[in-house]
SEMI-415023 format. One record per residue (C-alpha): residue in one letter; x, y, z. Coordinates in pm, whole numbers, padded with zeros to 5 digits, always signed. Example, Ala and Ser with C-alpha at 12.3 -4.5 7.8 and 13.67 -1.06 7.14 Angstrom:
2
A+01230-00450+00780S+01367-00106+00714
***
This chain:
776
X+01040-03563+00584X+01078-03636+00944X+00794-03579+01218X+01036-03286+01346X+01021-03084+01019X+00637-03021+01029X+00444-02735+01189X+00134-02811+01338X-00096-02484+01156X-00372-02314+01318X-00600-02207+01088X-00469-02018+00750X-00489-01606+00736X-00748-01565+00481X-00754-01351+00185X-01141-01328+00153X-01219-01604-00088X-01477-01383-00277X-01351-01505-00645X-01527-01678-00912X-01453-02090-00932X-01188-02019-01201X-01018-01749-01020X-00987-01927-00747X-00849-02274-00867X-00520-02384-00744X-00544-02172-00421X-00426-02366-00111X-00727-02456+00136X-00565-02256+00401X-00630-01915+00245X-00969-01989+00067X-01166-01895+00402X-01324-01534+00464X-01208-01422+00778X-01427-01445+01098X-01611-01191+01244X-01473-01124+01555X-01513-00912+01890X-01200-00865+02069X-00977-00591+01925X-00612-00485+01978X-00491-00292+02227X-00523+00096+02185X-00155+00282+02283X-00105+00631+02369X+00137+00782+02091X+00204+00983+01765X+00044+01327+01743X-00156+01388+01379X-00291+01630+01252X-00613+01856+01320X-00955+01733+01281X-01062+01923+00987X-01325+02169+00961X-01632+01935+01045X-01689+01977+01454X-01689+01689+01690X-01912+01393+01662X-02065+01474+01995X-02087+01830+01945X-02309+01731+01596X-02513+01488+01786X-02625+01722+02050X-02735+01952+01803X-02925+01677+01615X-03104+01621+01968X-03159+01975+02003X-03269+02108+01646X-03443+01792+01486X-03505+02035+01223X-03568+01780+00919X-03809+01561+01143X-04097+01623+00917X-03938+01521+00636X-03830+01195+00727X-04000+00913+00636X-03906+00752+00989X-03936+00858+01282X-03576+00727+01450X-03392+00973+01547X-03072+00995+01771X-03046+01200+02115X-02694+01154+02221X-02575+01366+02469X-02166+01298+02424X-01985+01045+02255X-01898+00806+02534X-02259+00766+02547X-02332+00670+02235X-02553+00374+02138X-02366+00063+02038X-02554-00122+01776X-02653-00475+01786X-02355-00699+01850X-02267-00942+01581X-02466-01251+01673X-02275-01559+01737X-02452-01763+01496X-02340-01492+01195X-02002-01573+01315X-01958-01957+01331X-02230-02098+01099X-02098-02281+00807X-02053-02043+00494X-02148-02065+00150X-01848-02198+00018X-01697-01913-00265X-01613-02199-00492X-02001-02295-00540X-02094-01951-00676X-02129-01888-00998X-02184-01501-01204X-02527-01500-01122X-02566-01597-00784X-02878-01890-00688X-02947-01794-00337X-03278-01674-00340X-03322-01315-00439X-03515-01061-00226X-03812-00841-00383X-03636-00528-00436X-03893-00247-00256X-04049+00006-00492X-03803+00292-00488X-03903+00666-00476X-03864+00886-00717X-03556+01114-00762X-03576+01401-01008X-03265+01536-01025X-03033+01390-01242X-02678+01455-01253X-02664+01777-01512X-02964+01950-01264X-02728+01884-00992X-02415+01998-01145X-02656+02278-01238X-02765+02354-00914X-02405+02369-00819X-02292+02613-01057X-02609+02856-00956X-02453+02869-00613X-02164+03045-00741X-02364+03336-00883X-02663+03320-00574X-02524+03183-00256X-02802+03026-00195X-02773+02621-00137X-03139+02525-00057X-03127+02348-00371X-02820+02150-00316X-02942+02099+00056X-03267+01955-00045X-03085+01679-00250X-02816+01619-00026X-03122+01598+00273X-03308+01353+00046X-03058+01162-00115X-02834+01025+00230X-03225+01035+00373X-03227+00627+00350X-03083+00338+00185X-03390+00335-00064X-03326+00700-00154X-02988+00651-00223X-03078+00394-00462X-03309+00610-00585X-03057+00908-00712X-02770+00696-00813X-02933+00385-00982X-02919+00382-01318X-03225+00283-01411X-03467+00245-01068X-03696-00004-01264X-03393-00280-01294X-03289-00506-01065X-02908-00502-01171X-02886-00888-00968X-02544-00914-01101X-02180-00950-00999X-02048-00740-01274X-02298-00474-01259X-02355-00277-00947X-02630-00073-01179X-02502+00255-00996X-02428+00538-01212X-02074+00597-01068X-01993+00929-01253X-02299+01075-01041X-02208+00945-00773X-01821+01087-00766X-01953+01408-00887X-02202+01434-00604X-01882+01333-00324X-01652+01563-00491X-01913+01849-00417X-02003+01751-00056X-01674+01865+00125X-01672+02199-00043X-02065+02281+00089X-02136+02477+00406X-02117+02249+00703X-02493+02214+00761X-02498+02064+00418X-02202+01796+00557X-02416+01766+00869X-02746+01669+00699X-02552+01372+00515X-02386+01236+00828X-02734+01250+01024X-02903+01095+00721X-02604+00791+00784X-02732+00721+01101X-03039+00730+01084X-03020+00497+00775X-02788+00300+00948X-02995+00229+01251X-03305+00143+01057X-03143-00093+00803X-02933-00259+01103X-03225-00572+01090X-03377-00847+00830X-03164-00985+00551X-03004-00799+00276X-03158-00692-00063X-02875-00600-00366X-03019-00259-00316X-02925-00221+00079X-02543-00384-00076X-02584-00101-00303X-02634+00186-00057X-02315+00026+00152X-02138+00055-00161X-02229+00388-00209X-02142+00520+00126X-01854+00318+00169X-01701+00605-00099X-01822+00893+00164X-01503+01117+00160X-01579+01250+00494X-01507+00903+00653X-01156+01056+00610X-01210+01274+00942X-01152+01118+01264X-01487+01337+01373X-01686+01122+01171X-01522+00784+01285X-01800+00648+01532X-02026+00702+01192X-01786+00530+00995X-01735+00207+01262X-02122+00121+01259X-02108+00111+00882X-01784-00110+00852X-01920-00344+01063X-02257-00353+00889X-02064-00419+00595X-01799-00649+00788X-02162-00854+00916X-02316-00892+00540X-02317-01303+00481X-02094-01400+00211X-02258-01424-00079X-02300-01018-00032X-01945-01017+00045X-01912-01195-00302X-02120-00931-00481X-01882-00591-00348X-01581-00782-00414X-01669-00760-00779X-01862-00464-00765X-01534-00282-00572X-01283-00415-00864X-01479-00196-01083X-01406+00182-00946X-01139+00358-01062X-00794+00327-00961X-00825+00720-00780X-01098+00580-00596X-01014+00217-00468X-00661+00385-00395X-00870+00660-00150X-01074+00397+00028X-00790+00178+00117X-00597+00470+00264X-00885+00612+00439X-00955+00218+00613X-00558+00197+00719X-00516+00535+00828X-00899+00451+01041X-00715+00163+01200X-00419+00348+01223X-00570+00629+01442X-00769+00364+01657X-00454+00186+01759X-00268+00560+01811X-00512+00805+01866X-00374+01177+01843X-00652+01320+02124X-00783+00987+02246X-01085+01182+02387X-01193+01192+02084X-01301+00806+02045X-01490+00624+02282X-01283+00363+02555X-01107+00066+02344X-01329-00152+02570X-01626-00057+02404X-01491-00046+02040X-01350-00372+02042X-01509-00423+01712X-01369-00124+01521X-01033-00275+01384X-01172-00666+01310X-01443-00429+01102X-01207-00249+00933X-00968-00542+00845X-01205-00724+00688X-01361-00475+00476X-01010-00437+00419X-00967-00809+00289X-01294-00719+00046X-01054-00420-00089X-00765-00680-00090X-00968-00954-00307X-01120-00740-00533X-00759-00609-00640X-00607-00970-00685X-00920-00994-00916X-00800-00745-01133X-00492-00809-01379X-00296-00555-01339X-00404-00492-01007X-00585-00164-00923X-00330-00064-00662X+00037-00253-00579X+00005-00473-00316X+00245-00290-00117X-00020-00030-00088X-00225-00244+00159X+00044-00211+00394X-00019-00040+00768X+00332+00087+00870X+00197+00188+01196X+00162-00195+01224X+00578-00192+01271X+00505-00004+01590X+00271-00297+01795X+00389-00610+01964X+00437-00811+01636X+00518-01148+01821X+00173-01116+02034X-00008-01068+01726X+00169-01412+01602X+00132-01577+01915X-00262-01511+01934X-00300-01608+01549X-00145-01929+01615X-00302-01985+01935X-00658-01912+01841X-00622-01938+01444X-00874-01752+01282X-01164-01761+01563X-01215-01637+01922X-00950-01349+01923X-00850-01099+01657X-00491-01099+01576X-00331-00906+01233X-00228-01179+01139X-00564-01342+00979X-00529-01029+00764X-00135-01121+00666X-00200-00852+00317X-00162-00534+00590X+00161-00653+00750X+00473-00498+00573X+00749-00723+00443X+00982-00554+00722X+00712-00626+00970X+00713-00987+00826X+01114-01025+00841X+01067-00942+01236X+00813-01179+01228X+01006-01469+01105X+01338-01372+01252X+01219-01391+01575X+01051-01704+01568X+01339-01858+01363X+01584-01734+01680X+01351-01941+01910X+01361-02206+01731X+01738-02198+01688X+01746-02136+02097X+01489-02429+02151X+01670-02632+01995X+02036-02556+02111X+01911-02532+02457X+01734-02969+02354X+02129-03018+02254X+02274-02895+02595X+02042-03064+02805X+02083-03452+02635X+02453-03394+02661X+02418-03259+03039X+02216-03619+03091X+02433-03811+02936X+02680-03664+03171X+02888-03539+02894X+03088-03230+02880X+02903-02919+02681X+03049-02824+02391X+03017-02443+02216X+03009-02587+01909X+02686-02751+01943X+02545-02503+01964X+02592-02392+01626X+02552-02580+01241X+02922-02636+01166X+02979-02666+00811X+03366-02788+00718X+03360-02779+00368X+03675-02815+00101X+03684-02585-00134X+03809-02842-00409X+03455-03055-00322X+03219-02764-00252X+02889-02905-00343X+02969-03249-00251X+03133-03206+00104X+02833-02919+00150X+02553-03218+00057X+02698-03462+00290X+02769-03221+00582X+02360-03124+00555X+02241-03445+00496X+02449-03602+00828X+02339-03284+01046X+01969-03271+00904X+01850-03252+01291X+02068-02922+01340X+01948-02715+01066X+01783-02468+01220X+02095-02356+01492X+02307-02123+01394X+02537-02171+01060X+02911-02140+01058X+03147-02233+00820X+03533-02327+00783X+03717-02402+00500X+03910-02728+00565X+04312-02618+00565X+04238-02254+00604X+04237-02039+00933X+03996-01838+01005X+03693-01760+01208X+03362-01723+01032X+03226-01382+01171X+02991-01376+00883X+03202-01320+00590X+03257-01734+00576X+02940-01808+00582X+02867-01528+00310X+03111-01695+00076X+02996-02028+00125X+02669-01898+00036X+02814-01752-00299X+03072-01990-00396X+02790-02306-00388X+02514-02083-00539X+02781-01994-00809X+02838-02345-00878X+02542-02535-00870X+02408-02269-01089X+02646-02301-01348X+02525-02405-01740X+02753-02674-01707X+02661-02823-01351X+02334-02946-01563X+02083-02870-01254X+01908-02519-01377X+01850-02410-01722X+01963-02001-01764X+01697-01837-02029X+01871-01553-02182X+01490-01397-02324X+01395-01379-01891X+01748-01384-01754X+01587-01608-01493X+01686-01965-01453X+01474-02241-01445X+01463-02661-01315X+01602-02855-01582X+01396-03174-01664X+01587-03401-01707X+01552-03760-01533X+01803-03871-01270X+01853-04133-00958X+01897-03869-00711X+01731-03556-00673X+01927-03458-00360X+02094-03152-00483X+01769-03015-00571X+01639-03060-00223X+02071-02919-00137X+01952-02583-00342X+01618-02599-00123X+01842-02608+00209X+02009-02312+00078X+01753-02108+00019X+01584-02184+00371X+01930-02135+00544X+01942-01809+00385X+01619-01691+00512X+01701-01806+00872X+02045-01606+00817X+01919-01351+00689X+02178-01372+00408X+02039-01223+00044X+02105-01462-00231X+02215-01395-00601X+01969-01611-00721X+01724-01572-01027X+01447-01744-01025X+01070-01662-01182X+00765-01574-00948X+00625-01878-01062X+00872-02074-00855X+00810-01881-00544X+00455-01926-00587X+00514-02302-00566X+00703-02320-00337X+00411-02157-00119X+00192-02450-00242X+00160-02524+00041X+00278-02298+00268X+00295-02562+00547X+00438-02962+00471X+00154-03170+00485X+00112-03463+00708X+00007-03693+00457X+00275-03781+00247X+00067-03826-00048X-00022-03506-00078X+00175-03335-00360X+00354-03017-00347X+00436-02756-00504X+00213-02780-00802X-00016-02466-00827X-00221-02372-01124X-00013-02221-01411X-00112-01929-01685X+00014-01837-01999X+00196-01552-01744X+00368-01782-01536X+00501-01926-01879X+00625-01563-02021X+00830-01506-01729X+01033-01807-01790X+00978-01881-02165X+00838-01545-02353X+00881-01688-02697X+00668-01999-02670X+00463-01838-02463X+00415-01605-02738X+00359-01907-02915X+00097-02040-02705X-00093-01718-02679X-00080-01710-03143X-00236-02032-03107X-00547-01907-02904X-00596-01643-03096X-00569-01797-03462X-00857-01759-03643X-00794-02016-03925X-00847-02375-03870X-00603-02488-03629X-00629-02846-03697X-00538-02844-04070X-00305-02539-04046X-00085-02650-03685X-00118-03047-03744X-00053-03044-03389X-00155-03336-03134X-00189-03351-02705X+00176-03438-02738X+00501-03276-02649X+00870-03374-02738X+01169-03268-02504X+01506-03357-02608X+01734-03565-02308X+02083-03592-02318X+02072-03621-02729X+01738-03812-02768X+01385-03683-02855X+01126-03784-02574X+00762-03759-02657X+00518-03732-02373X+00121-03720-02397X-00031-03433-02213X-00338-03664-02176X-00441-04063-02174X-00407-04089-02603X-00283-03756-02653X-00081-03829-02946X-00411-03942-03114X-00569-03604-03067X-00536-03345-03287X-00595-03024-03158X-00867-02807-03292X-01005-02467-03301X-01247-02616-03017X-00943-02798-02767X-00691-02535-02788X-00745-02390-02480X-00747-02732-02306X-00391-02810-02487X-00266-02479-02390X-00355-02502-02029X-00248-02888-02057X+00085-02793-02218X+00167-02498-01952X+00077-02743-01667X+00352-02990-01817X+00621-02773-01849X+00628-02594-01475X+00443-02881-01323X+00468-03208-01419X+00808-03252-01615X+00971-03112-01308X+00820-03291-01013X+01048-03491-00852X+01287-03183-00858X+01055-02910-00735X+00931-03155-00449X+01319-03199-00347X+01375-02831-00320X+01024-02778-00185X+01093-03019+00084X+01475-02893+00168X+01345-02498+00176X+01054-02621+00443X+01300-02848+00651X+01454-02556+00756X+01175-02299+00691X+00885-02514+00848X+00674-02235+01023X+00372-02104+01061X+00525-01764+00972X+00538-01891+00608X+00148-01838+00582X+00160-01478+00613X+00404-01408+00349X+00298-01371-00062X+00537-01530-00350X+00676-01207-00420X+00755-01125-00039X+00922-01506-00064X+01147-01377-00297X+01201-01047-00188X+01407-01267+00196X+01559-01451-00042X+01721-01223-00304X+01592-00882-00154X+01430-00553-00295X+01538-00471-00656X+01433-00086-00582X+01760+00111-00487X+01793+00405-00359X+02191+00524-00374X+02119+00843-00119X+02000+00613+00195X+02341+00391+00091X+02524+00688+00077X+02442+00832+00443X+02479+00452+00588X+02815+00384+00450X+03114+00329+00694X+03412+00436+00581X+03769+00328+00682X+04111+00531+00611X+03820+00803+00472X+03637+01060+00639X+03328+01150+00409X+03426+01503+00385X+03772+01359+00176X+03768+01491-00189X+03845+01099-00368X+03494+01015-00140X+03353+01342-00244X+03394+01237-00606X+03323+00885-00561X+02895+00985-00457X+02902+01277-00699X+02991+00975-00999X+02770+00710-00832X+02453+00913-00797X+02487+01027-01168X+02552+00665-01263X+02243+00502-01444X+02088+00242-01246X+02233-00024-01475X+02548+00069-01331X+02457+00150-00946X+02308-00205-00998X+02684-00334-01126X+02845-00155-00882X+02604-00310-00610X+02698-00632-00734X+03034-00607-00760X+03073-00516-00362X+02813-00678-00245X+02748-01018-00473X+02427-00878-00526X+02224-00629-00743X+01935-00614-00472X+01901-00454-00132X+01831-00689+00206X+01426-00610+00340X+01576-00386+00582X+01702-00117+00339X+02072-00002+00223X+02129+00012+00622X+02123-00361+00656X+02404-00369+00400X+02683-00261+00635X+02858-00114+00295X+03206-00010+00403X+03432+00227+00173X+03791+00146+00267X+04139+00336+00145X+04344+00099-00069X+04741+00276-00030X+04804+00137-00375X+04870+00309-00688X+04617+00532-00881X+04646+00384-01169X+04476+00002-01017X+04142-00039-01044X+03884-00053-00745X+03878-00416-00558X+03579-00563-00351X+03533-00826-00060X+03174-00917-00091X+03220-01112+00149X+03209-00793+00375X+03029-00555+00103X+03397-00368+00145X+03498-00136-00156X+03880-00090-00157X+03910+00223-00315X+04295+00386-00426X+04309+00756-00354X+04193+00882-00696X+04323+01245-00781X+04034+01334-01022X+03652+01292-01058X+03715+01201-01451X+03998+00951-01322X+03760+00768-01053X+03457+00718-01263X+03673+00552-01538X+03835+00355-01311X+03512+00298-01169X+03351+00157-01471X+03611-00076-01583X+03618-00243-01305X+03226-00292-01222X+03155-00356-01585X+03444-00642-01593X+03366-00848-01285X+03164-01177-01271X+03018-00997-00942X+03224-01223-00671X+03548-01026-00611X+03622-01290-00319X+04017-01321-00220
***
């Protein structure tokens, strides 16, 4: 790989590495760093008008009645109290120290269940009464009464302090509960008692914000016992963070939380993973719609100046990237990942936001970026798009100026990749043409057909796309193996001189991105996720790529049956030696001839037992998407990132990988219908009429063929139906032909049917017998 193919990477967006050593084996370097703490925020904008407040009254207006009132002074067991008179006044809390910031972490990796740093002394909590039937009790008296002193008291005593808290909702107060899987909070109280809260009389609501602060200011210094990490994790659930009057509140106690040292950070991770999915779903929605609201405020008057909140979205995102971990912990995740996506995020300076990240990294200056998890794919596309087009400019502008110095006449056409390809030596005449303009693969593609006129306008450049993909992807071309069980193709393993069409298919794949052309290609997640390993060509050529650590998952996507198999084996419960006679060895068969290979040094003198199994499992997996393939994955790995080689890579997931390459498999017929062009039509025409009524009761096995057929592909680009340009044009032919296509356009050439019965019929036959490339 040439010097000009690398990136130069600032510092990786991290993902919170809050996992256990196993979970967290495999995972590139860049993204095993918790984010910084930082200072600097983004910009606030004027903007979108939301919705009311709610029924809780201003911050300010609450404070100054705190000031005035102080009724509940003599029952607190401190005597800090706040005397705000308006919320631009209000008392920042300590900044976060420098030293919290840039001293060198526990690394994630060294932590095991039960973590060694030293443990505080828990303090002796008081005692709390009321258990969950008095207060559901208590509750259901106030319907018959009116009278809420009851539920006051506890609400007044319970949000009094962090020790209190602990005191209601602790399961047992007498336990330590110093574990990772075990917050020790009893978490059915502790939804019952939130669920009440917004339907009591405001006082009531009052009392438990007041009680925040006040525990919030006192527990601000000295280091943190698992009982403070408890009362965070309690309040973090408060539902009345979900009103923007209680947002000042809610700021000092992400950034509390956002300041806890990392082996705390380690401790919610796991203790977050455990709530249910109602509730993790509620306090990710409640954080992006908190940094949503910063960034467009409906009544700015309502927050203090951006100046002096600086802090308030770096908070958020990173007790954000907690949420984030603590759902990649989970299998299934709680939530989709989608879910973590900010949409008002589409609406900022996206290219800023990149700029910073890459200038500063992951220090000094906040940018969305170190938090890639929030960023939609759409946001991402823009993202990459736009620094692919400078990089095609940067470099076309480097070609006009050597051949201005050279005093040679400019030439259009380099400013573009020109691919002249015969048809009759596709894949060969498409290797050589990359291979001899390597230094001009990230301009601008355009293809011609040798003998053929015609000027590529994007339709050329389409079919080249499908024609090679077609091709190389063949049973018979011998590169890719197709598994029927998956319907997903995968590298074949078999030895050879040259691995240059692998690194061809690589090329592709990159070139596609850049174009923003979707390809028909099927590979598993799996591949995507090595492909990201890592997401940036390293500088030392020893390195290996794309080898990341395997599961029996990775295998079931690809191979279900012997993954299957696999999964039998670990679960037998006979003897597996004497029953399986099996050994660390593994036969492939190459061109006719059995090939044994050991999956360790004298595997094929090891027999596997009840006791190894897992080790030969893991061993055997690792072979089969690792090893035996490579040479080939490290050609394609190093074509897709000679023409993909940015930074912008390290934002994106496997599955967002795959979704620029092959787009979105969700499809939503209604949004194609009202952005399809139509020419010889007018929508209102009865054959058009009856051509959406029949599509949008097709099945979506058959909007997917009928996708496919116009378009060359069953999926839809990141930008939606819209991006498809799908054109309906009149085809002054008889009724009785079928429907044609010109993928290379996403054109439908449809006869002027007479009946709705007639059309769909038509219809069918000729979606259901098509290989998908109607290309003339």
């Amino acid at each position: 790989m040439s010097e000009a193919g690398r990136v130069p990477s600032p510092a990786a967006p991290p993902e919170v590495a809050a996992a256990a050593p196993d979970e967290r084996k495999g995972k590139e370097p860049e993204r095993e760093k918790l984010p910084p703490i930082v200072s600097a925020g983004a910009g606030a904008a004027a903007g979108l008008d939301r919705g009311s407040k709610g029924q809780i009254s201003t911050f300010s207006s609450f404070i100054s009645t705190v000031n005035q009132k102080k009724e509940a002074a003599e029952n607190r067991s401190s005597p800090t109290h706040l005397a705000f008179p308006n919320i631009k006044n209000v008392r920042d809390l300590p900044p976060i120290c420098l030293d919290v910031r840039q001293k060198q972490r526990v690394s994630i990796d060294a932590l095991p269940s039960e973590m060694k740093a030293p443990v505080l002394s828990e303090s002796v909590l008081p005692n709390q009464s009321k258990t969950m039937k008095d207060f559901q009790e208590d509750m259901e008296k106030v319907k018959s009464s009116g009278d809420w002193k009851a539920v006051h008291d506890f609400y007044l005593t319970t949000f009094d302090s962090f020790p209190e808290l602990n005191a209601a909702f602790k399961k047992d107060a007498t336990a330590s509960f110093n574990t990772i899987e075990d917050s020790g909070i009893n978490a059915k109280f502790v939804n019952a008692v939130y669920d009440a809260l917004l339907n009591t009389p405001q006082d009531i609501q009052k009392t438990v914000l007041k009680g925040i602060i006040n525990s919030l200011l006192r527990e601000w210094k000295g280091p943190r016992t698992k009982d403070d990490l408890r009362a965070y994790f309690i309040l973090l659930q408060n539902p009345q963070f979900s009103n923007t009057s209680t947002y000042v509140i809610y700021a000092h106690l992400l950034r509390q939380i956002a300041a806890l040292v990392e082996a705390d950070h380690h401790f919610l991770v796991h203790w977050l993973k455990k709530l249910s999915q109602k509730r993790f779903k509620q306090l990710v929605e409640r954080l992006l719609q908190f940094i949503s609201l910063r960034l467009f405020p409906a009544k700015p008057e309502e927050f203090p100046p951006i100046t002096k909140c600086s802090w308030w979205i770096p908070s958020a995102s990173k007790v954000l990237a907690l949420l984030n971990t603590a759902n990649s912990l989970v299998h299934p995740p709680l939530i989709p990942y989608t879910d973590f996506y900010n949409s008002t995020l589409d609406h900022i300076d996206l290219m800023e936001e990149y700029h910073t990240w890459q200038s500063f990294g992951n220090s000094h200056r906040f940018s969305f970026c170190q938090y890639p998890f929030v960023i939609s794919i759409a946001a991402k596309k823009i993202i990459i798009q736009r620094d692919s087009e400078q990089q095609m400019i940067s470099i076309a502008r480097q070609s006009l100026v050597d051949k201005v110095s050279r005093r040679q006449r400019p030439d259009m056409n380099m400013l573009f990749l020109n691919m002249k390809v015969r048809r009759t030596h596709l894949v060969s005449d498409s290797l050589d043409e990359l291979t001899r303009k390597r230094a001009d693969l990230k301009k601008k593609l355009k293809v011609t057909f040798v003998g053929e006129a015609g000027l590529d306008m994007g339709g050329l450049t389409k079919e080249w796309f499908l024609l090679l993909i077609r091709q190389i992807f063949h049973p018979d071309y011998g590169m890719f193996t197709y598994h029927k069980d998956s319907h997903c193709h995968w590298f074949s393993s078999f030895k050879c001189d040259n691995y240059s069409e692998f690194r061809l298919v690589g090329i592709l794949m990159g070139l596609a991105v850049y174009n923003s052309i979707t390809l028909d290609i099927r590979f598993p997640p799996c591949c995507y996720k090595k492909l990201l390993s890592p997401p940036i060509i390293p500088s030392d050529q020893n390195i290996p790529v794309g080898i990341c650590s395997v599961t029996t998952d990775d295998l079931c996507q690809i191979m279900p049956e012997l993954a299957h198999g696999l999964s039998e084996l670990l679960s037998y419960e006979g003897n597996v030696e004497e029953d399986f006679y099996s050994t660390f060895q593994v036969f492939q068969e190459e061109f006719g001839i059995i090939k044994s290979y050991n999956l360790k040094p004298g595997g094929d003198k090891i027999p596997v037992t009840n006791q190894n199994r897992k080790e030969y499992v893991q061993l055997y997996i690792d072979f089969l998407l690792n090893k035996s393939i490579y040479k080939q994955f490290a050609a394609f790995y190093y074509g897709f990132h000679s023409v993909c080689a940015s930074n912008a890579l390290m934002l994106l997931r496997p599955e967002e990988v795959e979704i620029l390459v092959c787009g979105s498999p969700e499809l939503d017929m209604h949004a194609l219908q009202r952005s399809t062009q139509y020419d010889g039509y007018a929508k209102t025409d009865l054959t058009i009429r009856y051509f959406w009524d029949v599509v949008l009761g097709f099945p979506l096995d058959l909007q997917k063929k009928l996708l496919h057929f116009t378009t060359g592909s069953d999926r839809v680009p990141v930008g939606g139906m819209a991006d498809l340009n799908f054109k309906i044009s009149k085809n002054e032919t008889s009724t009785n032909w079928l429907p044609v296509a010109h993928t290379c356009f996403n054109q439908l050439c449809l006869p002027p049917y007479k009946s709705k019965k007639d059309l769909k019929q038509k219809l069918i036959i000729g979606i259901s017998n098509s290989e998908g490339f109607g290309l003339e």
